[in-house]
N, C-alpha and C positions, 0 to 999 in steps of 0.2 A: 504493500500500500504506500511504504515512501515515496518507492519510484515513481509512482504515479505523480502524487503530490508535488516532486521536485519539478517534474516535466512540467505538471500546469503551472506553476509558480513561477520557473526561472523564465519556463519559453514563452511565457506573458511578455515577461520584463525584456525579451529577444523581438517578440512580435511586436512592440511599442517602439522598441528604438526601428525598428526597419520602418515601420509606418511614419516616423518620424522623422527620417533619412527622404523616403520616398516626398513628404512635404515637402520638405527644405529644398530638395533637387528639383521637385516639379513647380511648384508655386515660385520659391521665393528668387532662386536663379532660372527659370525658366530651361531647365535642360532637356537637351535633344534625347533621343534615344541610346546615343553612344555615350554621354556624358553621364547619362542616368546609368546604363550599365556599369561603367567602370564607376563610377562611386559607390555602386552600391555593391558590389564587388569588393571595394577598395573598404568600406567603412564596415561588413559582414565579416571579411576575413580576420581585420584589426581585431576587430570586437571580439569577436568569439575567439582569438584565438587568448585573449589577455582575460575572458571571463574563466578561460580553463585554467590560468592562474590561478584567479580568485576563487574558483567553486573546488579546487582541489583539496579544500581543507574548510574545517568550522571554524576556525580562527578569521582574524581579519588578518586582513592579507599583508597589513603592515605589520604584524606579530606572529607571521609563520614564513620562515625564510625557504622557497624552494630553492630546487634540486641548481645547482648548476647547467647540467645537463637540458632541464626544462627552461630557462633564464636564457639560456643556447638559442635551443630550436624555436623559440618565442620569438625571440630577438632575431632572429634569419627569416623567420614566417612573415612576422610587420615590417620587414627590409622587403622581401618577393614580393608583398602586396602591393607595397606604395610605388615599386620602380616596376613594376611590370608592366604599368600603360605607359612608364615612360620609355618604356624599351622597343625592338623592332618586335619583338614577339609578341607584345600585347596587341599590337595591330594585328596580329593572325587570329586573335580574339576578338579585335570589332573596340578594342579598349582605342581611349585619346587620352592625350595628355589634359590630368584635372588641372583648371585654372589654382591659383594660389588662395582665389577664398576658402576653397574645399578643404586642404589641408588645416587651416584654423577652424573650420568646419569638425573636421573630424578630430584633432583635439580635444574641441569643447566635448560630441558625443560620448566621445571616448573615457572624459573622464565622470563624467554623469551616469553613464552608464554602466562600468565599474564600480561607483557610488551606489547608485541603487542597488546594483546586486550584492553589494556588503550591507545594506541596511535589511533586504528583503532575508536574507543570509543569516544574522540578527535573531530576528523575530522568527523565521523558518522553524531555525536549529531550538530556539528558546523553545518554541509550542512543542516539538518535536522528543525533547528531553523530558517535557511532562509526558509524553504519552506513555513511555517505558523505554525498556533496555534497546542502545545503540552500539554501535562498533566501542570498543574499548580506545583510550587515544592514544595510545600508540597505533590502532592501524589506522583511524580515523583522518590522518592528517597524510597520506602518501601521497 
């Protein structure tokens, strides 16, 4: 039944920022199709790839130091996402080069959205610990 529960809770707080990406791209810069792809490309991969940071552990993310190894492949994942549409290959994708507002764009999401998932994270784990027995924390935190 947790599983359950994490899905609807976290992929809410997933479904909200895309919806919210999609806004910002359509409404407020007006983007084409190809600009709308690669940002939302560019700002899905980020995201999700720094929420498997955060959702890696009940701790806050500022008081559970990952793996080296994951800090690695994190930090190589948001490097491929952001230069991909600046590269020749991303055009074999349909990606363009995002204007510079994007990038303070995805910034701000990025850390809002990190945010909420430490708050939602919180309150999760707190209800979650009333209801009865969870992983012990040594495995809790891998």
């Amino acid at each position: 039944m947790m599983i359950e529960r994490f899905m609807l809770v976290f992929g809410s707080a997933s479904s909200l920022f895309d919806l919210i990406t999609f806004y910002v791209l359509l409404r407020l810069f007006d983007a084409g199709e190809a600009l709308f792809q690669t940002g939302w490309f560019v700002e899905s991969l980020v995201t999700q790839v720094l929420i498997v940071v955060a959702i890696r552990t009940r701790r806050r993310l500022y008081n559970s130091r990952p793996h080296r190894l994951l800090v690695g492949l994190a930090l190589v994942a948001v490097i491929i996402a952001v230069a991909l549409p600046l590269s020749p290959v991303g055009h074999w994708f349909g990606f363009v080069a995002p204007p510079l507002w994007f990038f303070g764009y995805l910034i701000v999401v990025t850390f809002a959205y990190v945010g909420l998932v430490e708050l939602i994270k919180h309150f999760f784990y707190r209800k979650r610990d009333l209801d009865g027995p969870t992983l012990p924390p040594a495995q809790a935190g891998i």
